[in-house]
C-alpha positions in Angstrom: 64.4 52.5 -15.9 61.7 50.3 -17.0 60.6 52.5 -19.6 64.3 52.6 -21.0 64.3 48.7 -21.4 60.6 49.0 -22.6 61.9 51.3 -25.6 65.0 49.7 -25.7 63.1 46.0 -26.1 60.7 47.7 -28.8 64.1 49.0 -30.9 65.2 45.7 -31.0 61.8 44.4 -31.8 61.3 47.1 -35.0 64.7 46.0 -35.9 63.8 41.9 -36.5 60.4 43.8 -38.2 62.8 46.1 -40.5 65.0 43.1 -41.3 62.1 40.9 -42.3 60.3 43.5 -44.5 63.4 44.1 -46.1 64.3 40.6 -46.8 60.6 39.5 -47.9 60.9 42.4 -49.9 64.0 41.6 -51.6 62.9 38.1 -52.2 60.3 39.4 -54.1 62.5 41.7 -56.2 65.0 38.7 -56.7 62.9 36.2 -57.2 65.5 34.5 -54.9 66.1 33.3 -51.5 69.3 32.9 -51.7 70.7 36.7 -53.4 68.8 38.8 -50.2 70.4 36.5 -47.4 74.2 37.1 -49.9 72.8 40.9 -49.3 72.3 40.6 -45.7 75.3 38.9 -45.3 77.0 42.4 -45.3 75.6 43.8 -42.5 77.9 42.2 -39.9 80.5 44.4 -41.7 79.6 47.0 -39.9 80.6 45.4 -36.5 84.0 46.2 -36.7 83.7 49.5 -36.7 80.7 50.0 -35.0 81.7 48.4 -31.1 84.6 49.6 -31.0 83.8 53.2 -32.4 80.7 53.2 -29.4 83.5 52.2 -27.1 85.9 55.0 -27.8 83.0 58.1 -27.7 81.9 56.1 -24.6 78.3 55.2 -25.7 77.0 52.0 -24.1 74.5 50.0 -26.1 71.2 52.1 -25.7 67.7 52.8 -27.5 69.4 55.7 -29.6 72.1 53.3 -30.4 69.7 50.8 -31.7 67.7 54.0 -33.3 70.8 54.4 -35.3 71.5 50.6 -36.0 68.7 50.2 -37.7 69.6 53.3 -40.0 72.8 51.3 -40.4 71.3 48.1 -41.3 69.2 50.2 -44.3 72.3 51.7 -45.7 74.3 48.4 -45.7 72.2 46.8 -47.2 71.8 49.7 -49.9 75.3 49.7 -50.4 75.6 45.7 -51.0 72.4 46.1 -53.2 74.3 48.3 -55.1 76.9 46.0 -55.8 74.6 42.6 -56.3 72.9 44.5 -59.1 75.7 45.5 -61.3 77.7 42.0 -60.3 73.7 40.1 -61.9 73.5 42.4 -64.8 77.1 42.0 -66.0 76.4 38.3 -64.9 73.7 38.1 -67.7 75.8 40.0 -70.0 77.7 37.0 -70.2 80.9 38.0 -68.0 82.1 35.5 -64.9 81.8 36.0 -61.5 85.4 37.2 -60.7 85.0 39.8 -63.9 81.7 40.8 -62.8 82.6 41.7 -59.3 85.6 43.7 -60.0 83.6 45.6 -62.5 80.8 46.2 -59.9 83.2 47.2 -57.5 85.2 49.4 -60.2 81.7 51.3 -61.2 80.5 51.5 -58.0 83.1 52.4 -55.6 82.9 56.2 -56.4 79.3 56.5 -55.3 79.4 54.1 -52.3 82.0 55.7 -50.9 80.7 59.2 -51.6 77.0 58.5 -50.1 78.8 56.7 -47.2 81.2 60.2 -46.4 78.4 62.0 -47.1 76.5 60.8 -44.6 78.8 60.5 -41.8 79.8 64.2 -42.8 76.1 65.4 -42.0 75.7 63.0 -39.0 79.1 64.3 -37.2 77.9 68.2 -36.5 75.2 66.0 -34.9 77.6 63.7 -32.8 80.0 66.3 -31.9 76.9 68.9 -30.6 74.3 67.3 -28.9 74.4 64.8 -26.7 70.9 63.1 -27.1 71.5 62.1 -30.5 75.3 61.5 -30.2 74.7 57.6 -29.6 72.3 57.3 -32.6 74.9 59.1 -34.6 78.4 57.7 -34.0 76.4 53.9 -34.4 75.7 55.0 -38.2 79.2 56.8 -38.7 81.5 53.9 -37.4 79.7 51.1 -38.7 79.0 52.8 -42.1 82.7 53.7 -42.0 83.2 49.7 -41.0 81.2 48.5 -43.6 81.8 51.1 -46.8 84.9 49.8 -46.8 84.5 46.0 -46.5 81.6 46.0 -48.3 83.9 46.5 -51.3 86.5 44.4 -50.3 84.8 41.5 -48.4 81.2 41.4 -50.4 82.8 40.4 -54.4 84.3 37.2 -52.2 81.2 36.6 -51.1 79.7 36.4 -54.2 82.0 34.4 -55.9 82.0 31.4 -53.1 77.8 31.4 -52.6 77.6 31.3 -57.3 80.4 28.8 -56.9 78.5 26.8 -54.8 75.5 27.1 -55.9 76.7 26.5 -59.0 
């Protein structure tokens, strides 16, 4: 037992790692401290899906689950990069915020929403067949299910408030 709190205490620990690397790296990118905490702002999306989908396949909270959570965390934030970047380049194109977000989320709902059932397509043979890896695998399915979808709905509306009052 103290080897499963040692490993699950070291998953939480590359977690904090992965989430600073990614956000120092993105600061870098953006030249802006502000745009990669907007892009992190997504990943809590991903809880509504993600307790309640562990709840129903009756997977408590283990080192596999925060295996997959940090996949999760990588493809959320993909999928809200994807958006920031069109929503900046039509931003510098001249268009306002509201007209730049519904054409981000116009362009890019196709491929977020393919990558995302791709994924959870490849990851279910996974959940359904083996259960070692079934806890890493229904974290990334439900929360990417979770947050595919309010990523597009939720993330524009962020956008607009953080440019409104930042502007």
């Amino acid at each position: 037992e103290s080897e499963n709190l040692e490993s699950f205490t070291s998953a939480v620990i590359a977690l904090f790692v992965a989430v600073i690397l990614m956000y120092g790296l993105l600061v870098f990118l953006y030249d802006s401290y502000l745009q990669p905490a907007l892009v992190f702002s997504a990943v809590p999306l991903a809880f509504p899906g993600l307790f309640p989908g562990l709840f129903l396949t009756d997977n408590a909270i283990s080192f596999f689950v925060m295996l997959g959570l940090i996949g999760l965390v990588g493809i959320v934030v993909n999928n809200s990069i994807m958006l920031l970047d069109f929503i900046n380049h039509a931003r510098k194109e001249g268009k306002g915020i509201a007209d730049s977000a519904a054409q981000a989320v116009r362009i890019r709902f196709r491929p977020i929403l393919t990558t995302s059932t791709t994924t959870i397509a490849g990851l279910f043979p996974l959940a359904i067949s083996d259960p070692f890896w079934e806890g890493l695998s229904y974290s990334i399915i439900f929360g990417l299910i979770s947050s595919s979808i309010l990523v597009l709905l939720v993330f524009p509306a962020y956008y607009a408030v953080v440019e409104k009052v930042r502007l």
